[in-house]
mmCIF file of the N, C-alpha and C atoms, coordinates in Angstrom:
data_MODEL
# 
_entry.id   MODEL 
# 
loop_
_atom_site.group_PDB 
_atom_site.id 
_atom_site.type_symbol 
_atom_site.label_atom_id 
_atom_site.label_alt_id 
_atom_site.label_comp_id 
_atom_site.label_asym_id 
_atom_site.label_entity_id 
_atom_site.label_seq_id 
_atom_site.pdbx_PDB_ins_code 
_atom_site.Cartn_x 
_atom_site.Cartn_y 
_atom_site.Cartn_z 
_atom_site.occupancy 
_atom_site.B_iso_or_equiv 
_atom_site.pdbx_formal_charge 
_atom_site.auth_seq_id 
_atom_site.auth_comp_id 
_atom_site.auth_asym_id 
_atom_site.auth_atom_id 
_atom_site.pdbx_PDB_model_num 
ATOM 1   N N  . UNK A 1 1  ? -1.921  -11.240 5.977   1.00 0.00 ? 1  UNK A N  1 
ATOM 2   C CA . UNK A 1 1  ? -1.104  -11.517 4.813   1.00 0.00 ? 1  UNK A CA 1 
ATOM 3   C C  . UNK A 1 1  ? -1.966  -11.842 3.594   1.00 0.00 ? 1  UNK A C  1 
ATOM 4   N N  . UNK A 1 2  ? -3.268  -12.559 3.756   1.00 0.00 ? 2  UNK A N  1 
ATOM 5   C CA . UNK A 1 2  ? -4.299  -12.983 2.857   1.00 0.00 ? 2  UNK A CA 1 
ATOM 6   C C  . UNK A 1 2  ? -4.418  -11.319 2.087   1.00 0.00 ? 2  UNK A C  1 
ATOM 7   N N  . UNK A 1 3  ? -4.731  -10.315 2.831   1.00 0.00 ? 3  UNK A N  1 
ATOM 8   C CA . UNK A 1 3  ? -5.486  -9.033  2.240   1.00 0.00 ? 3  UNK A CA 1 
ATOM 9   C C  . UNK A 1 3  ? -4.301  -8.761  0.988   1.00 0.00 ? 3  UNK A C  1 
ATOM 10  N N  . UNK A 1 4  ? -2.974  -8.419  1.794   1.00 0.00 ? 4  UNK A N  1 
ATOM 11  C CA . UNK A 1 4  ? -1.650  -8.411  0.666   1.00 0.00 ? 4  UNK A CA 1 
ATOM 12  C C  . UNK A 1 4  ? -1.785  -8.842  -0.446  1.00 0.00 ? 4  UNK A C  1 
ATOM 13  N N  . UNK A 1 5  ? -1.803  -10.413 -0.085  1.00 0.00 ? 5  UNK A N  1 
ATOM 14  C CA . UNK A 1 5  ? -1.565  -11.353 -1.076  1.00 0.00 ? 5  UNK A CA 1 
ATOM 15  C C  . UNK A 1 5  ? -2.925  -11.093 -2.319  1.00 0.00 ? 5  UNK A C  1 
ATOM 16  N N  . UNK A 1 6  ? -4.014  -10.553 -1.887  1.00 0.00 ? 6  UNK A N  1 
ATOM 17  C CA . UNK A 1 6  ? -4.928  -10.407 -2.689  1.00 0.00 ? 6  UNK A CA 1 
ATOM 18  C C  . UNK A 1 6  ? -4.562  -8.875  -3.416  1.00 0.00 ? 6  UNK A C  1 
ATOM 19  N N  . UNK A 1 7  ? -4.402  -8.185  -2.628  1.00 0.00 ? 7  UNK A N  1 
ATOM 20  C CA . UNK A 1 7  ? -3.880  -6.416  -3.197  1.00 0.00 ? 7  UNK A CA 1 
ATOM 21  C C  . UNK A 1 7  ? -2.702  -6.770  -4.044  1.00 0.00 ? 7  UNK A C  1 
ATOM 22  N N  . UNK A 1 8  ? -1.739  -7.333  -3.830  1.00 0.00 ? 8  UNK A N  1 
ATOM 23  C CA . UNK A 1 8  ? -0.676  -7.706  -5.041  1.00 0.00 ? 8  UNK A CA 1 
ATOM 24  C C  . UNK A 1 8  ? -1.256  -8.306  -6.082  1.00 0.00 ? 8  UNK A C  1 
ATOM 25  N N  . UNK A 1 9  ? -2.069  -9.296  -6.231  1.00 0.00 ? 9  UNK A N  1 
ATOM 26  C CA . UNK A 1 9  ? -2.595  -9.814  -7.543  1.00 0.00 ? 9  UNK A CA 1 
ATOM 27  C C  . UNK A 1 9  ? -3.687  -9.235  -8.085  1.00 0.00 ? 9  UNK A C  1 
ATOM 28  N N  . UNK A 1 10 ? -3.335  -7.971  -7.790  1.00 0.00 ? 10 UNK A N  1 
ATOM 29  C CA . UNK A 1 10 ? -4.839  -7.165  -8.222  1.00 0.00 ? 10 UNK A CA 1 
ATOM 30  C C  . UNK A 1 10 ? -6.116  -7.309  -7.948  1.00 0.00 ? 10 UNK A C  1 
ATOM 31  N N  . UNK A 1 11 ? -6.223  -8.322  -6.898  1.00 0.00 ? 11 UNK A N  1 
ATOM 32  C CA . UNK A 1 11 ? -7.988  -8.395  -6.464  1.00 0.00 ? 11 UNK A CA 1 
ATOM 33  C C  . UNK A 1 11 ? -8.464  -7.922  -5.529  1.00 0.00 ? 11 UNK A C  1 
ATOM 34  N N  . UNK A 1 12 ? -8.540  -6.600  -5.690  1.00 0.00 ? 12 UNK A N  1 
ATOM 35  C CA . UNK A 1 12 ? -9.509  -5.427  -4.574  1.00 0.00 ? 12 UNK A CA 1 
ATOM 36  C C  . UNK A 1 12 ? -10.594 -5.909  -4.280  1.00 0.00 ? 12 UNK A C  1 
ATOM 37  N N  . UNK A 1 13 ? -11.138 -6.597  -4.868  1.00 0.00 ? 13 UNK A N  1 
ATOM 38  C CA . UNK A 1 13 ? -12.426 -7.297  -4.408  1.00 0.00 ? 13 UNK A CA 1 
ATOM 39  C C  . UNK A 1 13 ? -12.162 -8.259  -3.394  1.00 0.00 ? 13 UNK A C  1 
ATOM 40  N N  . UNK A 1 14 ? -11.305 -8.957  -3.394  1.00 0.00 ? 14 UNK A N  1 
ATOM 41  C CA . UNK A 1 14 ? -10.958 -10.045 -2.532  1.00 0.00 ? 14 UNK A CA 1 
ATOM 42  C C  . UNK A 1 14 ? -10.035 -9.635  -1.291  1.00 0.00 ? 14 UNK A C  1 
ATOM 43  N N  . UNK A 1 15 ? -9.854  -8.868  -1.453  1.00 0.00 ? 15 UNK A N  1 
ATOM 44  C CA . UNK A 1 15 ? -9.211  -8.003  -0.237  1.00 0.00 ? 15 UNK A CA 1 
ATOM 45  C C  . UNK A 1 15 ? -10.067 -7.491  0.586   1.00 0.00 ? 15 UNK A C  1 
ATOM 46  N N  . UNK A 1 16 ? -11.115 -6.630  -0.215  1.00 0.00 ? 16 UNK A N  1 
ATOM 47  C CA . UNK A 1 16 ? -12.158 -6.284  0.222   1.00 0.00 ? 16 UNK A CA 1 
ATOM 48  C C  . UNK A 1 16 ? -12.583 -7.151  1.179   1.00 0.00 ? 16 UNK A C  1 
ATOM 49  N N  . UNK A 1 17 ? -13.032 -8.468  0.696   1.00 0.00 ? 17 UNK A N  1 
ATOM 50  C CA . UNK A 1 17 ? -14.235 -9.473  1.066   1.00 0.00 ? 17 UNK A CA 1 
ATOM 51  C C  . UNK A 1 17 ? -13.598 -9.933  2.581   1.00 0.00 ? 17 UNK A C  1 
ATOM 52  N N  . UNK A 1 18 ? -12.188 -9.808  2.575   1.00 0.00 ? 18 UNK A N  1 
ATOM 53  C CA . UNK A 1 18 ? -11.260 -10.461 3.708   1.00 0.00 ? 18 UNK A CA 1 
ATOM 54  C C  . UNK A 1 18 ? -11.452 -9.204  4.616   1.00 0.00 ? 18 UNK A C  1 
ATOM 55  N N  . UNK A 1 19 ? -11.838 -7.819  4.275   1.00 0.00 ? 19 UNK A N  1 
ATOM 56  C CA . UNK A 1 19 ? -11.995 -7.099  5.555   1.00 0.00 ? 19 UNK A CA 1 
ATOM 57  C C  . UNK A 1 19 ? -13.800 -7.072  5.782   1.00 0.00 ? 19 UNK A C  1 
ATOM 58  N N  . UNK A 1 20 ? -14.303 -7.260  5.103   1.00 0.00 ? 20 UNK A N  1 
ATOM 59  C CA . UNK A 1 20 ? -15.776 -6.969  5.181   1.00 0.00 ? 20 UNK A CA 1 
ATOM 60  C C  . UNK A 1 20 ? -16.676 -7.305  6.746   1.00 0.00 ? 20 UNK A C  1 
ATOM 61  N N  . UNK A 1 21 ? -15.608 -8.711  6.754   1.00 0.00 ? 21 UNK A N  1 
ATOM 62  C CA . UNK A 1 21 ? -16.333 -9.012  8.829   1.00 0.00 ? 21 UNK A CA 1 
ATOM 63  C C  . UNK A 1 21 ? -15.439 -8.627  9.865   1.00 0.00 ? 21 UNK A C  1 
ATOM 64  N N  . UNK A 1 22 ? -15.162 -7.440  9.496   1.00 0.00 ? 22 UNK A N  1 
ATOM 65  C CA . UNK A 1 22 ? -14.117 -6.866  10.502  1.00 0.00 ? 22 UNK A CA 1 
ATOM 66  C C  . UNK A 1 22 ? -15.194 -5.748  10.825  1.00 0.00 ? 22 UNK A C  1 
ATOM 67  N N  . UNK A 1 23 ? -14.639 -4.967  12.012  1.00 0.00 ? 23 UNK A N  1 
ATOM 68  C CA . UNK A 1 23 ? -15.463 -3.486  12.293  1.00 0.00 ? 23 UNK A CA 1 
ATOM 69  C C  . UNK A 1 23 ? -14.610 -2.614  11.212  1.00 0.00 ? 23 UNK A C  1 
ATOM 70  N N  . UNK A 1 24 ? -15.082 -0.847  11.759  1.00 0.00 ? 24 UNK A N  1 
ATOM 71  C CA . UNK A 1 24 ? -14.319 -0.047  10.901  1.00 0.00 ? 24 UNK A CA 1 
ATOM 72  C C  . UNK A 1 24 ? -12.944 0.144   11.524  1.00 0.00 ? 24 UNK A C  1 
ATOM 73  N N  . UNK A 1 25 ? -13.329 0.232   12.834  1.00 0.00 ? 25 UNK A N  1 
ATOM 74  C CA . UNK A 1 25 ? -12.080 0.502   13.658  1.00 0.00 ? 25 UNK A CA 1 
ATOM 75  C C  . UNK A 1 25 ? -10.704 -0.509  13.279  1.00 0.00 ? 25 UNK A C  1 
ATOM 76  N N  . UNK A 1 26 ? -11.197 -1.850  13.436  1.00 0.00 ? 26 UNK A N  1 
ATOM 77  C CA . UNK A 1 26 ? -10.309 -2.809  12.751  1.00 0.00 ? 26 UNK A CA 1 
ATOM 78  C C  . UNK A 1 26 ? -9.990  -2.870  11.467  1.00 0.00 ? 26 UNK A C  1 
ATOM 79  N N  . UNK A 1 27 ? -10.512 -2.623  10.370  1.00 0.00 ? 27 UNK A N  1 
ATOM 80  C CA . UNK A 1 27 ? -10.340 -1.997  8.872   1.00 0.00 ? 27 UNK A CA 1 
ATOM 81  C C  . UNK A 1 27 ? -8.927  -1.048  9.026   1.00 0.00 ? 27 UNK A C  1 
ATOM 82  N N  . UNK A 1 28 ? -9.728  0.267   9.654   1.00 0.00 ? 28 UNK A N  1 
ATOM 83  C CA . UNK A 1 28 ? -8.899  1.181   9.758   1.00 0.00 ? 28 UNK A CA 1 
ATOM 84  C C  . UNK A 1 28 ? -7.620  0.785   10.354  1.00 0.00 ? 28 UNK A C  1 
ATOM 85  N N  . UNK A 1 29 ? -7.236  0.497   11.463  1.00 0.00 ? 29 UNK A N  1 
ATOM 86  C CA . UNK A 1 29 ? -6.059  0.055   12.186  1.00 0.00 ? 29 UNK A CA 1 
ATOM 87  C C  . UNK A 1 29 ? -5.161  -1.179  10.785  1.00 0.00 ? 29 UNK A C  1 
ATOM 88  N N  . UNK A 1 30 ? -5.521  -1.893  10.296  1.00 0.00 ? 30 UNK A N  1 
ATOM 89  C CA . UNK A 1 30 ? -5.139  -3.168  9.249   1.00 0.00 ? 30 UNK A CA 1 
ATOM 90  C C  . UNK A 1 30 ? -4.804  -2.013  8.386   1.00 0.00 ? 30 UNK A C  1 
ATOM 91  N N  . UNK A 1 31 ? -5.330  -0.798  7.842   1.00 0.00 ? 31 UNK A N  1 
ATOM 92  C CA . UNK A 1 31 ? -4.721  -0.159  6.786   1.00 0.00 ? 31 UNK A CA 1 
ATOM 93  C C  . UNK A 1 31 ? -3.446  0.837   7.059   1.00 0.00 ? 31 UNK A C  1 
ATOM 94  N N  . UNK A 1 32 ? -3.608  1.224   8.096   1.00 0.00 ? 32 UNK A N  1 
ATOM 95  C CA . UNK A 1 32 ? -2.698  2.231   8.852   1.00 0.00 ? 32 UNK A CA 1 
ATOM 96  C C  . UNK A 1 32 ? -1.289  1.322   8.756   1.00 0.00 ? 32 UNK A C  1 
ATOM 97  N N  . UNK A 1 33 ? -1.555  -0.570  9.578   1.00 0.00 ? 33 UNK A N  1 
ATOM 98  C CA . UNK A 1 33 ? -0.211  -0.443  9.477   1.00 0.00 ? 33 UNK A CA 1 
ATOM 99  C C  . UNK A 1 33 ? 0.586   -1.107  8.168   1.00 0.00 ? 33 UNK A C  1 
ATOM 100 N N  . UNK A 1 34 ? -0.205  -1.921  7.087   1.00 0.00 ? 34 UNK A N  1 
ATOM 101 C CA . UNK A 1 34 ? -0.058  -1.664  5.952   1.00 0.00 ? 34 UNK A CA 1 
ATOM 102 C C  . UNK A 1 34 ? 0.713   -0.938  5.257   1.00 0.00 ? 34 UNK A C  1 
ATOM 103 N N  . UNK A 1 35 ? 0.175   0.802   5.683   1.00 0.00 ? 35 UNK A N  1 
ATOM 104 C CA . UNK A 1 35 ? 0.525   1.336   5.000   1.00 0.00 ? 35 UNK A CA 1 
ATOM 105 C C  . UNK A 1 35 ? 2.194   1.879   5.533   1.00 0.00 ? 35 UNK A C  1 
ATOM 106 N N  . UNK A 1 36 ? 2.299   1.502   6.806   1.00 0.00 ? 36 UNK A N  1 
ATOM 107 C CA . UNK A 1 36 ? 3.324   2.094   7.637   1.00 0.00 ? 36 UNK A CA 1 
ATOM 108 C C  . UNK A 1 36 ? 4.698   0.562   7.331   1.00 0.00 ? 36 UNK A C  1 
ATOM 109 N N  . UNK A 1 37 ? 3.967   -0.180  6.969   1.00 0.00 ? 37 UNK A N  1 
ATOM 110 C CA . UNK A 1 37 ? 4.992   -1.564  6.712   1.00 0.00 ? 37 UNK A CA 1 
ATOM 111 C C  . UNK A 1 37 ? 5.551   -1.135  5.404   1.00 0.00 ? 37 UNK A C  1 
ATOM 112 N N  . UNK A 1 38 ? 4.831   -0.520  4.416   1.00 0.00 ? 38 UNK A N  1 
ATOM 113 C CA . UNK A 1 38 ? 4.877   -0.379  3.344   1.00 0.00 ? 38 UNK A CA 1 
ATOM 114 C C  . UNK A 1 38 ? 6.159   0.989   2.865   1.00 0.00 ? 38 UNK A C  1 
ATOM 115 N N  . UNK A 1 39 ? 5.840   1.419   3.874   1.00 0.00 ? 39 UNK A N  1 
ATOM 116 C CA . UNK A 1 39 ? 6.549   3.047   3.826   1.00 0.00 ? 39 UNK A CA 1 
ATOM 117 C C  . UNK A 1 39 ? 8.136   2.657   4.411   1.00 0.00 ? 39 UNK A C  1 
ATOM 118 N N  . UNK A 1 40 ? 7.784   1.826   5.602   1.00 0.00 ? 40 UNK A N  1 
ATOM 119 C CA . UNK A 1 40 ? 9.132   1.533   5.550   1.00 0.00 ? 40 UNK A CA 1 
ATOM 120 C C  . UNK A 1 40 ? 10.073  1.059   5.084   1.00 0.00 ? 40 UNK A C  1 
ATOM 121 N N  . UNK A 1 41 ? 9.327   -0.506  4.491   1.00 0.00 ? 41 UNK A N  1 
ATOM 122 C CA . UNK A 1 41 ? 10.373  -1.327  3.428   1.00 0.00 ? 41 UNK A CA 1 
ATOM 123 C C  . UNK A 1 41 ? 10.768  -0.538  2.565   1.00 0.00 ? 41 UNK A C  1 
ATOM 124 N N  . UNK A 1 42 ? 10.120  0.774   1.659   1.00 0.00 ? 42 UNK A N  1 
ATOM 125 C CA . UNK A 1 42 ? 10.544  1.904   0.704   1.00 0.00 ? 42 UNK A CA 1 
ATOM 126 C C  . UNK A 1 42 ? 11.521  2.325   1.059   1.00 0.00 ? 42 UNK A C  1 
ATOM 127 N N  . UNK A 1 43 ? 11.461  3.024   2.250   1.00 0.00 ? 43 UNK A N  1 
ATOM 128 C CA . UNK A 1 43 ? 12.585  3.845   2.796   1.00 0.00 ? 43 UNK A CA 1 
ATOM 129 C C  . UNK A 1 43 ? 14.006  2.997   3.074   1.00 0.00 ? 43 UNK A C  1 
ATOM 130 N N  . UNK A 1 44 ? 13.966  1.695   3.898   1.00 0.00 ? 44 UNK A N  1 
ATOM 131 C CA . UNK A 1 44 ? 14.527  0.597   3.908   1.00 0.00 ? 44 UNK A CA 1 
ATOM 132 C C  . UNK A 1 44 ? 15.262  0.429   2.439   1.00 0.00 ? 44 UNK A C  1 
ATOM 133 N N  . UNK A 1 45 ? 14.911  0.355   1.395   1.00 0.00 ? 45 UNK A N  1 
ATOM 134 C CA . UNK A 1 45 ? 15.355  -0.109  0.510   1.00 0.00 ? 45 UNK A CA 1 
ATOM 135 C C  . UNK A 1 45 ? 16.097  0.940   0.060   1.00 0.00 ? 45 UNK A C  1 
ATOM 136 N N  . UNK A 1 46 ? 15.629  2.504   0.053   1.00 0.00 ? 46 UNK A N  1 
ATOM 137 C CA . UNK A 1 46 ? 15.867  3.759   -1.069  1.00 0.00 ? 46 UNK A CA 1 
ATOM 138 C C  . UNK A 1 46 ? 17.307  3.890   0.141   1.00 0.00 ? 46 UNK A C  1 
ATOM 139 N N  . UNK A 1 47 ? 17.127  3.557   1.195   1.00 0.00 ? 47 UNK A N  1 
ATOM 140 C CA . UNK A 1 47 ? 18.459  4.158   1.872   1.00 0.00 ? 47 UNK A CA 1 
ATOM 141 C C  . UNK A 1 47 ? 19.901  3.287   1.646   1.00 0.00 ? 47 UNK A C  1 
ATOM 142 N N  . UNK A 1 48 ? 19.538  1.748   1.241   1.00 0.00 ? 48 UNK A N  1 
ATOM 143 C CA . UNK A 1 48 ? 20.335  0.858   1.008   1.00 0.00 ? 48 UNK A CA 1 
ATOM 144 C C  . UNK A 1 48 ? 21.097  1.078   -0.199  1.00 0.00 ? 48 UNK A C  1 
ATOM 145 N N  . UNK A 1 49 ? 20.081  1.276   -1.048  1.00 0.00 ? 49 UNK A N  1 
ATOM 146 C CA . UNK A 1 49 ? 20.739  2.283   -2.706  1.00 0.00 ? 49 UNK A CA 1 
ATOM 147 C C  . UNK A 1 49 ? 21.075  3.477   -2.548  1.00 0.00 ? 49 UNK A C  1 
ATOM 148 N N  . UNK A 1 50 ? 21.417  4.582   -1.286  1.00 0.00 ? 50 UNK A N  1 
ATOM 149 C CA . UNK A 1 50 ? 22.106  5.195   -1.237  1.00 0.00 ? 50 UNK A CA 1 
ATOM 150 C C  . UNK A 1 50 ? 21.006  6.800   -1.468  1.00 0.00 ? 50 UNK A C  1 
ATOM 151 N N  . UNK A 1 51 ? 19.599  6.495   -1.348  1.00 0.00 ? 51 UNK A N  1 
ATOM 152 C CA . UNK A 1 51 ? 18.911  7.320   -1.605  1.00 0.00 ? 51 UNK A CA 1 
ATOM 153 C C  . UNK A 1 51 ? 18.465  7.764   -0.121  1.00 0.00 ? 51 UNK A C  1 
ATOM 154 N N  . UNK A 1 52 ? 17.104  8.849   -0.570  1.00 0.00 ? 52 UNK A N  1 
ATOM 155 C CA . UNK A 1 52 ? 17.194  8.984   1.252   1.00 0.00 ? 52 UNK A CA 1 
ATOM 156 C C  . UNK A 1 52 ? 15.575  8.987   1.112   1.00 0.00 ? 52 UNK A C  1 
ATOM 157 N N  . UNK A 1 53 ? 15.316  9.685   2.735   1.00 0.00 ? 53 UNK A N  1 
ATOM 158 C CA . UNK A 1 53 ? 13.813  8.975   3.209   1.00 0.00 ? 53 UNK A CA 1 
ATOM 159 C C  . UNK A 1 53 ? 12.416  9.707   2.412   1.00 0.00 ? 53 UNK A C  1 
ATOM 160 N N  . UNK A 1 54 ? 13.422  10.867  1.968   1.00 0.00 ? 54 UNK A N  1 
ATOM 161 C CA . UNK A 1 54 ? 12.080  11.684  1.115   1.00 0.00 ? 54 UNK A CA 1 
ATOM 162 C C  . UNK A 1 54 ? 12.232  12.269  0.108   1.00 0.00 ? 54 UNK A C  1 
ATOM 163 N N  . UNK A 1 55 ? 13.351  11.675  -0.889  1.00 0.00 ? 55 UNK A N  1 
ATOM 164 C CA . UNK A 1 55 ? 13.275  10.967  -2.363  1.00 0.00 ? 55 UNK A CA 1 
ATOM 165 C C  . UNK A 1 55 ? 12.308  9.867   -1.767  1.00 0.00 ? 55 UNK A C  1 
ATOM 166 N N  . UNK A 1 56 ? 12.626  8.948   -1.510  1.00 0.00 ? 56 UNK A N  1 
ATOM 167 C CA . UNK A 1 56 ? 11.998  7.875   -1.615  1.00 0.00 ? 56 UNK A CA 1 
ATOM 168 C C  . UNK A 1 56 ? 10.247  7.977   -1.146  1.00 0.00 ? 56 UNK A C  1 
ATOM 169 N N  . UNK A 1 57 ? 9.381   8.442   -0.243  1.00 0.00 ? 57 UNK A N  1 
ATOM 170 C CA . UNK A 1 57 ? 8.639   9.003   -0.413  1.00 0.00 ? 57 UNK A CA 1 
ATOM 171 C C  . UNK A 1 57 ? 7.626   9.925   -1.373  1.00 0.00 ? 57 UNK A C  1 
ATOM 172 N N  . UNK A 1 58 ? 8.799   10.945  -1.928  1.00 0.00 ? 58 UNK A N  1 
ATOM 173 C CA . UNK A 1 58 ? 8.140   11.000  -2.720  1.00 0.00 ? 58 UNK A CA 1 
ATOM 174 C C  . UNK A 1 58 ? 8.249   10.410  -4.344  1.00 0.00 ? 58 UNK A C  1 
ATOM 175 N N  . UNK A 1 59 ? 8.754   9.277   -4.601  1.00 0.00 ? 59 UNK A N  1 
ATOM 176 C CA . UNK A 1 59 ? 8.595   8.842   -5.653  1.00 0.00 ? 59 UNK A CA 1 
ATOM 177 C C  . UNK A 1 59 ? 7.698   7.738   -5.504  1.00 0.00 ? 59 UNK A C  1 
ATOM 178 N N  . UNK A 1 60 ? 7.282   6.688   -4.121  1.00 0.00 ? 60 UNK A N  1 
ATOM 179 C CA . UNK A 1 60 ? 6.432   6.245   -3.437  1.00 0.00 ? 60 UNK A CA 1 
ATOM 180 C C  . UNK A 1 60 ? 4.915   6.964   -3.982  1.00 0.00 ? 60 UNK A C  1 
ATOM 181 N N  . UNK A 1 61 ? 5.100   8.048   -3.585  1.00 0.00 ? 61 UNK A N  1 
ATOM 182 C CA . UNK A 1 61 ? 3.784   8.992   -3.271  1.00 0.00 ? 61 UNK A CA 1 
ATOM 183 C C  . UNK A 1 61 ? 3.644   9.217   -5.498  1.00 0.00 ? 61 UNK A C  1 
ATOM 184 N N  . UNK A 1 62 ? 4.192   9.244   -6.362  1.00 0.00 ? 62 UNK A N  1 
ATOM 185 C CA . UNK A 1 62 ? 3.972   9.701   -7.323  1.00 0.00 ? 62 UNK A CA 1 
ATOM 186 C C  . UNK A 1 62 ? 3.557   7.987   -7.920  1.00 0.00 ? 62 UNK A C  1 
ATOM 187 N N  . UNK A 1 63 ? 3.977   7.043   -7.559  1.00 0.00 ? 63 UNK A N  1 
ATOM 188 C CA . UNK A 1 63 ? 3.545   5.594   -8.395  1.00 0.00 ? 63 UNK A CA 1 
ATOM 189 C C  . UNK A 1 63 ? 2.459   5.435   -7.715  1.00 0.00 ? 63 UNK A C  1 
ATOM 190 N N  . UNK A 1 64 ? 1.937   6.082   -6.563  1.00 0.00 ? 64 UNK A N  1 
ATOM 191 C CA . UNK A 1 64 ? 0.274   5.768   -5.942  1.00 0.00 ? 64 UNK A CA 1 
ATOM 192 C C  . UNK A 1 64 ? -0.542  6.474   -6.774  1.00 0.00 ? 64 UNK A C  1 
ATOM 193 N N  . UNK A 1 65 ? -0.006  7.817   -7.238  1.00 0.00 ? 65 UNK A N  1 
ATOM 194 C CA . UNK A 1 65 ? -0.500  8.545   -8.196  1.00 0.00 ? 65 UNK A CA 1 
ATOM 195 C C  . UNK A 1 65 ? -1.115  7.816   -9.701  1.00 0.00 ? 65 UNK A C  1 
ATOM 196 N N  . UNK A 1 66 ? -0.081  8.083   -9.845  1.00 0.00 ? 66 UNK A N  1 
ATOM 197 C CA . UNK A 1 66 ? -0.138  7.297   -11.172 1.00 0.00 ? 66 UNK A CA 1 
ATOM 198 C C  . UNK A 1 66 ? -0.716  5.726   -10.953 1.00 0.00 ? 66 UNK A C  1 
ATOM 199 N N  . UNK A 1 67 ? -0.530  4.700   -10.545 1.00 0.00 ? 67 UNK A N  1 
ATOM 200 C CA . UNK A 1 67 ? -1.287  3.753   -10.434 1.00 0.00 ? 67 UNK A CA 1 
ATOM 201 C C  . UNK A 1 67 ? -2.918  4.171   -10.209 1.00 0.00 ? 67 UNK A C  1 
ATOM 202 N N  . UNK A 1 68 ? -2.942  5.552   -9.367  1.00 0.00 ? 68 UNK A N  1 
ATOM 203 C CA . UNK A 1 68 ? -5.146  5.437   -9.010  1.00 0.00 ? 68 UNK A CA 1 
ATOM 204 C C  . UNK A 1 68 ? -5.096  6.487   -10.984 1.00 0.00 ? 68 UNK A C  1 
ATOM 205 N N  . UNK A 1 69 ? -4.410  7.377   -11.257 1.00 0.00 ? 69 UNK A N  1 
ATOM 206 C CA . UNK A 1 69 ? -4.832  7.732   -12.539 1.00 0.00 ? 69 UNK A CA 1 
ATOM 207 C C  . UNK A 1 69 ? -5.005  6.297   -13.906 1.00 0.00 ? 69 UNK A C  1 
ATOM 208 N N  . UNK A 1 70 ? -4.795  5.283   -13.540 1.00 0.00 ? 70 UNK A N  1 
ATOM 209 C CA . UNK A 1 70 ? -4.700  4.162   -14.625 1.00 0.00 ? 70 UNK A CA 1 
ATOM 210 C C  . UNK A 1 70 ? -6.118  3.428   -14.347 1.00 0.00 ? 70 UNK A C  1 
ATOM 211 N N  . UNK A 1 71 ? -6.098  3.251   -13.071 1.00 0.00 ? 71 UNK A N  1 
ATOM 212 C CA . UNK A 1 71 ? -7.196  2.282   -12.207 1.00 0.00 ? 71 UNK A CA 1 
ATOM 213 C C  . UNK A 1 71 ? -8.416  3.723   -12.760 1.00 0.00 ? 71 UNK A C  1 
ATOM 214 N N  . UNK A 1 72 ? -8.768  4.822   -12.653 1.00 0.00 ? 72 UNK A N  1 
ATOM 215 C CA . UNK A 1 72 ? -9.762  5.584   -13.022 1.00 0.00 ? 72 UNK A CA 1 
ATOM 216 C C  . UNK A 1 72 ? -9.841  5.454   -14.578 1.00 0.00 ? 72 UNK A C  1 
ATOM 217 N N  . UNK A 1 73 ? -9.142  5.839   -15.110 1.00 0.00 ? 73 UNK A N  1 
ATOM 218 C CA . UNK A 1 73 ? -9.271  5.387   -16.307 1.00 0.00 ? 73 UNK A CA 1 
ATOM 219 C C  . UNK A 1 73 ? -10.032 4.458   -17.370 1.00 0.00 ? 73 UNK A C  1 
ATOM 220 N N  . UNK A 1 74 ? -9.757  3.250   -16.067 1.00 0.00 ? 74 UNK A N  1 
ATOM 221 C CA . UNK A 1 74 ? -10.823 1.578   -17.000 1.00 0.00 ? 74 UNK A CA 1 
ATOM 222 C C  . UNK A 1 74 ? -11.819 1.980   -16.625 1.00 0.00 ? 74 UNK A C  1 
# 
């Protein structure tokens, strides 16, 4: 929850630092389900508003976009 809590307030660094004494294997596995917690609450939510699993996906998939085109940018 620490890594979250650091990725929501914008500190990639500190997220970072919280996986750094992990292996890769464990890195990897912590991002996978992240990203799978993440995908669902989306879908979870887009279906509650009456949307479905891939609208919601892909408008998911276009604010990742656009959020790494802003982050390249600085």
């Amino acid at each position: 929850m620490a890594i979250v809590a650091a990725a929501l307030a914008d500190d990639g660094e500190g997220a970072a630092a919280l996986l750094e004494p992990l292996e890769t294997r464990d890195v990897c596995r912590v991002a996978v389900r992240l990203a799978a917690m993440a995908a669902h609450a989306l879908v979870a939510v887009a279906e509650e508003g009456g949307g479905g699993r891939d609208e919601a996906l892909a408008h998911w998939q276009a604010c990742i976009i656009a959020h790494e085109s802003r982050r390249t940018e600085e």
